[in-house]
C-alpha positions as CSV (number, residue, x, y, z in Angstrom):
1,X,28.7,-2.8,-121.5
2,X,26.6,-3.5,-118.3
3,X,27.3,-0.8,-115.7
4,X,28.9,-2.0,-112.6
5,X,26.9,0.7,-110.4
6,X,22.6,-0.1,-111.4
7,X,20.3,2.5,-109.5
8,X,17.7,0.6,-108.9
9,X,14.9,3.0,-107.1
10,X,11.8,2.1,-104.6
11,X,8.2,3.8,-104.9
12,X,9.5,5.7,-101.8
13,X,12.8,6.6,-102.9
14,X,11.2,7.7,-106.1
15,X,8.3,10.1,-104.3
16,X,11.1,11.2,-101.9
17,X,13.4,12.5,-104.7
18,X,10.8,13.8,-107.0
19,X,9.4,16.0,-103.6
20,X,12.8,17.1,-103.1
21,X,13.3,18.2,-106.9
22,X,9.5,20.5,-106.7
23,X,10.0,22.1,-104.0
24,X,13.2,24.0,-105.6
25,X,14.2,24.4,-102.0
26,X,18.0,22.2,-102.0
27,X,20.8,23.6,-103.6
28,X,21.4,23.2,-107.9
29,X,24.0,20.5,-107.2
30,X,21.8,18.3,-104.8
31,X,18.7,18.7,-107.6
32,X,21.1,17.5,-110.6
33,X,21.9,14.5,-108.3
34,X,18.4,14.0,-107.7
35,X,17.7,14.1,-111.1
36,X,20.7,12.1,-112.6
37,X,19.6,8.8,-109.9
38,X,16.0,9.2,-111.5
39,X,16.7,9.2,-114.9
40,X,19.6,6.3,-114.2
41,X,16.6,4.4,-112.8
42,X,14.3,4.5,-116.0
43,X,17.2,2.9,-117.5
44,X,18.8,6.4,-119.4
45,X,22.8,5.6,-120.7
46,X,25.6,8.1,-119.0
47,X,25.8,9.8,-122.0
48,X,21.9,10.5,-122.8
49,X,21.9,11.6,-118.7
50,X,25.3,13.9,-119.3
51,X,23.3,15.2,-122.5
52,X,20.3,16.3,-120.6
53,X,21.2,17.5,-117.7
54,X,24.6,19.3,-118.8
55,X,26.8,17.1,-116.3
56,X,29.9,15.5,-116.8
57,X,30.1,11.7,-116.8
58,X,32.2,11.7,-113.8
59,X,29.2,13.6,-112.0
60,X,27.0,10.6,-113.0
61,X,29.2,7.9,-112.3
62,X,30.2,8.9,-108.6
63,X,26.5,9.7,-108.0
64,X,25.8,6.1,-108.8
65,X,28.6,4.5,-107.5
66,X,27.4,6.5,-103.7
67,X,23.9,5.7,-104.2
68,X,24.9,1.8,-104.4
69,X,27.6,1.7,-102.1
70,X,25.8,4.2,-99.7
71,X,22.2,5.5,-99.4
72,X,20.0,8.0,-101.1
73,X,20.9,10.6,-99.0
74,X,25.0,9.9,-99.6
75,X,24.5,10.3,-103.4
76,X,22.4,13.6,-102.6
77,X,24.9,15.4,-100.6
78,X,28.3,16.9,-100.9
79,X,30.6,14.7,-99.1
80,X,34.3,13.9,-99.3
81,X,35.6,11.8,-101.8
82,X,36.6,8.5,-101.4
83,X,40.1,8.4,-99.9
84,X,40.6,12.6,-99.6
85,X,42.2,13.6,-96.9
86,X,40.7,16.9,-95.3
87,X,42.8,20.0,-95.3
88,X,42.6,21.1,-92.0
89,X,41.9,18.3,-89.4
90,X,40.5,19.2,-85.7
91,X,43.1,21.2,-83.9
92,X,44.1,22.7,-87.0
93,X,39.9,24.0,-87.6
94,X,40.2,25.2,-83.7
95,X,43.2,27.0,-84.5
96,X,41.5,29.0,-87.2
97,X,38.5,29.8,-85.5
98,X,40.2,31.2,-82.7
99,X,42.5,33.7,-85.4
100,X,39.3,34.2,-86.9
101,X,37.8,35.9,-83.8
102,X,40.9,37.8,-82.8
103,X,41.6,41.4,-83.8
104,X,42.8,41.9,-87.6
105,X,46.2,42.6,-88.6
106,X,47.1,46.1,-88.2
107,X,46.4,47.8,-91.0
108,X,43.1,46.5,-92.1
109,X,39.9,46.7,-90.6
110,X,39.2,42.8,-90.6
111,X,40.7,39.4,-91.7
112,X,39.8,38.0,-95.2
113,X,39.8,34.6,-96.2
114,X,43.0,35.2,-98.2
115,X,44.7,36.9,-94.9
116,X,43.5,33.6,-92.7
117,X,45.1,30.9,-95.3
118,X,48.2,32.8,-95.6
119,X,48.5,33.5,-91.4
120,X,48.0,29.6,-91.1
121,X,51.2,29.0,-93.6
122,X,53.3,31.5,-92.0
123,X,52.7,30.5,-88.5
124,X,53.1,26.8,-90.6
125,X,49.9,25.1,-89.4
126,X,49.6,24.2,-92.9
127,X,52.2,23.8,-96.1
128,X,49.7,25.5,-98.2
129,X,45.9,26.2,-98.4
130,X,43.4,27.9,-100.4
131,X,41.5,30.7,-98.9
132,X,38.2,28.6,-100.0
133,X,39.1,26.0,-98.1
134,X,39.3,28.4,-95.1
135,X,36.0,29.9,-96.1
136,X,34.5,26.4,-96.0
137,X,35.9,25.5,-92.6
138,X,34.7,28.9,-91.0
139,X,31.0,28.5,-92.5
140,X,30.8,25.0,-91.0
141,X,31.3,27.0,-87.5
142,X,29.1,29.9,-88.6
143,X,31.8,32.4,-88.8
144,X,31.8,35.4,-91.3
145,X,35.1,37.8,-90.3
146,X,34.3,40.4,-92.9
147,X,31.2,40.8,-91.1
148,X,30.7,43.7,-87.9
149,X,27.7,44.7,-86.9
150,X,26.8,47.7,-84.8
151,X,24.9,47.4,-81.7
152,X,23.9,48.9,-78.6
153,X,25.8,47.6,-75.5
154,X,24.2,48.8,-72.3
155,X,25.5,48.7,-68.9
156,X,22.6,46.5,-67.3
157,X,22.8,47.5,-63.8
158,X,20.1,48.0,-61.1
159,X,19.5,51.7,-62.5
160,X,18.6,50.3,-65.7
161,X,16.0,47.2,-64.7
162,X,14.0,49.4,-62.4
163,X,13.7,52.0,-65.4
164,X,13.1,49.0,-67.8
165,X,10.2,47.4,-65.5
166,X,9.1,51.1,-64.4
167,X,8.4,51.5,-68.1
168,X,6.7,48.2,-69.3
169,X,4.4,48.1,-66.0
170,X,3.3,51.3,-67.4
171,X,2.5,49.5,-71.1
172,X,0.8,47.1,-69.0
173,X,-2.1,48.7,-67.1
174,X,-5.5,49.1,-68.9
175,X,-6.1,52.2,-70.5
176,X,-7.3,55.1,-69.3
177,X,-8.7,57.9,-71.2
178,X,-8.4,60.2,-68.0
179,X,-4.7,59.3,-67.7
180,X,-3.8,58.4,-71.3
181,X,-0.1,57.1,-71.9
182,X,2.0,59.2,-74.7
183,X,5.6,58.1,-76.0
184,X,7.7,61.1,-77.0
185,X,10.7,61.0,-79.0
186,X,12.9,62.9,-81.6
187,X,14.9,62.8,-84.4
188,X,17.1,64.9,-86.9
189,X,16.3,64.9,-90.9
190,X,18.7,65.7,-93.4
191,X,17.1,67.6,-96.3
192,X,18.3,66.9,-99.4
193,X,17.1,68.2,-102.8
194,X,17.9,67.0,-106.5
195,X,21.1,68.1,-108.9
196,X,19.2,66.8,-111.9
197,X,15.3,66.4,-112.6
198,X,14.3,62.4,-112.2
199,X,13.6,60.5,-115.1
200,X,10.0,59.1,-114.9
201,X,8.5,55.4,-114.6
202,X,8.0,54.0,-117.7
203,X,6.4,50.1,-119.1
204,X,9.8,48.1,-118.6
205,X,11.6,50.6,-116.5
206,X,11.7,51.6,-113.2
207,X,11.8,55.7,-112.2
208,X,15.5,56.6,-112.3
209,X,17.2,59.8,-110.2
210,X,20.7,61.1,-109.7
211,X,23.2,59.9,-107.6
212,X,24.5,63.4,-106.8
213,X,22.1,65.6,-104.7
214,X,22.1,68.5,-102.6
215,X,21.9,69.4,-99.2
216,X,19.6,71.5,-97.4
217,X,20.2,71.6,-93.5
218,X,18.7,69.4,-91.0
219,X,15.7,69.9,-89.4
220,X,14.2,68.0,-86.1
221,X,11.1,65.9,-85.7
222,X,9.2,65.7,-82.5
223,X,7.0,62.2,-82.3
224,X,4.1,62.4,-80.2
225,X,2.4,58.9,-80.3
226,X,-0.7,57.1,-78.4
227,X,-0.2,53.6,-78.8
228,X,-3.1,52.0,-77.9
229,X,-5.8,54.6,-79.1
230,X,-4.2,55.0,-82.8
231,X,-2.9,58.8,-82.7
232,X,0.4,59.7,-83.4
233,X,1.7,64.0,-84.2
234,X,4.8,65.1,-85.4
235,X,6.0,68.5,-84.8
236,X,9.0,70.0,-87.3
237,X,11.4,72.4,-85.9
238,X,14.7,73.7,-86.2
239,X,16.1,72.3,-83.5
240,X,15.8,70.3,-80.2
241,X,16.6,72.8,-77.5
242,X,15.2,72.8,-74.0
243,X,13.2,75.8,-74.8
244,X,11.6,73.0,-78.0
245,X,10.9,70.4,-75.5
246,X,8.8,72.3,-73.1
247,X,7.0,74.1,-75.9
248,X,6.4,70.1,-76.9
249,X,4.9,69.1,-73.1
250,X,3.1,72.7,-73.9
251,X,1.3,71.7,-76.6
252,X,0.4,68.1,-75.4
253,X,-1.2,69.2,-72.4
254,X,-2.7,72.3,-73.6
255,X,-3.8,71.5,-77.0
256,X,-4.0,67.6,-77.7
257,X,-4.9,66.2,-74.0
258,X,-6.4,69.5,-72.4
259,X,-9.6,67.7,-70.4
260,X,-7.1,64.9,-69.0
261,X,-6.3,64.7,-65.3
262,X,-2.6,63.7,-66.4
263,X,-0.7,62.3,-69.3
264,X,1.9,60.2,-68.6
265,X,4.6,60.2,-71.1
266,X,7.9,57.7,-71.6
267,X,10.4,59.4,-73.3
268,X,14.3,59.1,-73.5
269,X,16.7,59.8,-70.7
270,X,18.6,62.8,-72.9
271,X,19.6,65.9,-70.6
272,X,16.7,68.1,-72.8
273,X,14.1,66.0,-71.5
274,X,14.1,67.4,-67.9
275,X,10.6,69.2,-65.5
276,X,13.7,72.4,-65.4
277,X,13.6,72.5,-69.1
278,X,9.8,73.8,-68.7
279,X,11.3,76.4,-65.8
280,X,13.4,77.9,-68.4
281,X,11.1,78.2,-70.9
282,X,7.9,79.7,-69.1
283,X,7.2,81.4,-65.8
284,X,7.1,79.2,-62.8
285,X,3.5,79.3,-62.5
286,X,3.3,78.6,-66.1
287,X,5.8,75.8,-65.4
288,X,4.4,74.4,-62.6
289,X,0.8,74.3,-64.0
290,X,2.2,72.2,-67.1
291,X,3.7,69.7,-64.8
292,X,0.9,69.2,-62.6
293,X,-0.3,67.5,-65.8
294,X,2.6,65.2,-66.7
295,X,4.0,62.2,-65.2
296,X,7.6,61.5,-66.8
297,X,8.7,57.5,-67.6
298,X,11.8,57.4,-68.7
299,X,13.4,54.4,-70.5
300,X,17.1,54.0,-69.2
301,X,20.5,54.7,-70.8
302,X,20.4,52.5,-73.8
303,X,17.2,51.6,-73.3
304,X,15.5,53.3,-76.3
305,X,13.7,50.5,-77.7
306,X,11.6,50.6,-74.7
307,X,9.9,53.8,-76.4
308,X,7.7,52.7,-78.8
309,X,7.7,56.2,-80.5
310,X,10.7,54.1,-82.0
311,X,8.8,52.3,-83.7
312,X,6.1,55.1,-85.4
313,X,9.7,56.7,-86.4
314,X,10.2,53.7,-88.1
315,X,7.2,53.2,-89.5
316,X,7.3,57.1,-90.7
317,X,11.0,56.6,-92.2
318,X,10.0,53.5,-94.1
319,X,6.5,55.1,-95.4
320,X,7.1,58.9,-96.5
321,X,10.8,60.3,-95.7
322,X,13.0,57.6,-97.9
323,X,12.4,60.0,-100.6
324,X,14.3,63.1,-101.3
325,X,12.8,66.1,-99.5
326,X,14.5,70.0,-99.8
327,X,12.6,72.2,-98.3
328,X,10.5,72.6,-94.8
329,X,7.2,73.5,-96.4
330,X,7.0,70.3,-98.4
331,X,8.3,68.5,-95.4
332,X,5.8,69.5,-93.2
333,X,3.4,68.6,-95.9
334,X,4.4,64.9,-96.9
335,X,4.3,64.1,-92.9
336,X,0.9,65.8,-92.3
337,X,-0.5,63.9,-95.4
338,X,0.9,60.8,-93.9
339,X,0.5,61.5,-90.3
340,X,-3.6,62.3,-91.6
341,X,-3.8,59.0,-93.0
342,X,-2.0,57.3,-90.1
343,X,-4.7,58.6,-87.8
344,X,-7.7,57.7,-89.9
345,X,-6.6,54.2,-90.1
346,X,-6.5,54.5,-86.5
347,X,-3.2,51.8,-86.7
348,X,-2.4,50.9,-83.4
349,X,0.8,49.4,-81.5
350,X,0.7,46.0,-80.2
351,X,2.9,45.9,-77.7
352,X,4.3,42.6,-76.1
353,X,6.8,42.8,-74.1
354,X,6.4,42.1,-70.3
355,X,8.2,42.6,-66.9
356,X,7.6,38.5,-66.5
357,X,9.1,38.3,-70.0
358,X,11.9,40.5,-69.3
359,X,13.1,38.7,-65.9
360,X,12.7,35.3,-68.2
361,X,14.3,36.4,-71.3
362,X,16.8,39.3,-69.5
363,X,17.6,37.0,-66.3
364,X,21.2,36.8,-66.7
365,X,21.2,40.4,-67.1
366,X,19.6,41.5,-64.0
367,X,22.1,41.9,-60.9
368,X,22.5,38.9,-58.5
């Protein structure tokens, strides 16, 4: 029997749907439909279609019957059928958004798709609905409530642009190997040793270790870095004291920049990293001979990603310390072996990020 629905393809209609089905890129369904009106246009039956491409003879008939009555690009994407009504019409979609973005139910930490569709019945915006039909409705407004993500909120105020520029003009003047620009930062390390010896790499299967481990204190990191010039130090102690952070400026001035006129160093706005640390630590002719040296930036309260020793933390997390370290002697040497090669590569920092970008990009923020 003749069909009622005849695909009957162009040259560009053909090109366009054999493109679509090599690049792999569209979804499963929309390739089967892209397949199914290309076959149906060589003149394949239903059944030898529903036979090769494992679809129902529903699939093909609807795909037909939209490609005739349609376009190409009906029969290719998921629409309503003919005649459905949808679930949840304007007001009703508003109505879940807004639930959506107010506070969970007490009791749990955030809605579900199944606590949406059954809030919507008992507050009877709806008789009845599934919780994919609320999942469908929320990802056509980009909304995932099960998802939180943590961020850092500053409080933009005047104190904290001035800081901001103060820091990126100082990114922004020509270098100067009389006046050379260190960023200085920290950060704690768990160490943590292995329960149970790891089971090596073999052909067809990966290295294998223990879920269970073993603590072995925390020690801190000191991150001396010179963006521009390639050099970057870390320094392994016990803790972060006062008494650490002016032994730190210590060593930069005396021992890694001692023929500069001054080094001027960004570093974080923590209550450690203060000239009367340095006072505490040494005499004051000691102290005030190390500060002669060193000019302070600091980036402002929340404002650590301004310190691009950030970044060579980063860079130091993702390279040498994701794997299981227990004790300070082989910590020390897995960061001077990579801290070594670091430094012979000579990799550098390419930093961006302007005061004209800021004021474009931060505008709102600034104060008015």
């Amino acid at each position: 029997m003749s069909k009622k629905y005849v695909v009957d393809l162009t040259a560009d209609e053909r090109t366009e749907l054999l493109t679509l089905i090599k690049k792999g890129r569209p979804g499963a369904r929309k390739i089967a439909r892209a397949h199914i009106l290309l076959l149906a246009d060589e003149g394949r039956t239903d059944a030898e279609i529903a036979s090769s491409l494992h679809v129902s003879l529903a699939t093909i008939e609807r795909t037909r019957k939209k490609f005739v009555e349609g376009s190409i690009l009906v029969a290719l994407n998921e629409q309503k059928r003919c005649g459905a009504k949808r679930k949840l019409d304007g007001g009703q979609v508003a109505f879940l958004v807004a639930l959506a973005c107010s506070d969970a139910p007490e009791g749990r930490e955030s809605w579900t798709m199944q606590l949406l569709a059954d809030k919507l019945v008992e507050l009877k915006k709806v008789d009845s609905i599934s919780d994919e039909t609320v999942r469908r409705r929320l990802k056509e407004n980009q909304l995932k409530p099960w998802q939180k993500k943590q961020w850092c909120i500053p409080k933009v105020d005047a104190e904290f642009v001035w800081r901001m520029e103060d820091v990126l003009d100082l990114y922004a003047e020509p270098y100067d190997p009389q006046r050379p620009r260190v960023c200085f930062d920290e950060s704690p390390y768990q160490m943590v040793s292995e329960v149970r010896h790891p089971l090596p790499m073999q052909p067809g299967q990966p290295q294998r270790y223990d879920y269970e481990y073993r603590r072995e204190g925390t020690r801190n990191l000191f991150m001396f870095v010179q963006p521009e010039a390639g050099w970057r130090h870390v320094k392994v102690t016990e803790r972060r004291t006062k008494q650490d952070f002016a032994h730190c400026m210590k060593e930069l001035v005396d021992i890694h920049f001692p023929e500069v006129k001054v080094v001027r160093v960004t570093l974080d706005n923590l209550n450690t990293h203060t000239p009367a640390a340095l006072y505490e630590a040494f005499e004051p002719a000691e102290a005030r001979r190390i500060l002669r040296k060193l000019e302070f930036h600091f980036t402002p309260k929340h404002g650590s990603w301004l310190n691009m020793a950030e970044i060579e933390f980063s860079v130091l997390g993702g390279q040498c310390l994701g794997q299981r370290i227990g004790d300070e002697g082989t910590l020390k040497s897995e960061i001077a072996a990579w801290e070594d090669r670091r430094n012979e590569q000579r990799s550098t920092i390419n930093w961006q990020f302007t005061v004209p970008n800021a004021r474009e990009k931060l505008g709102r923020l600034y104060p008015s």
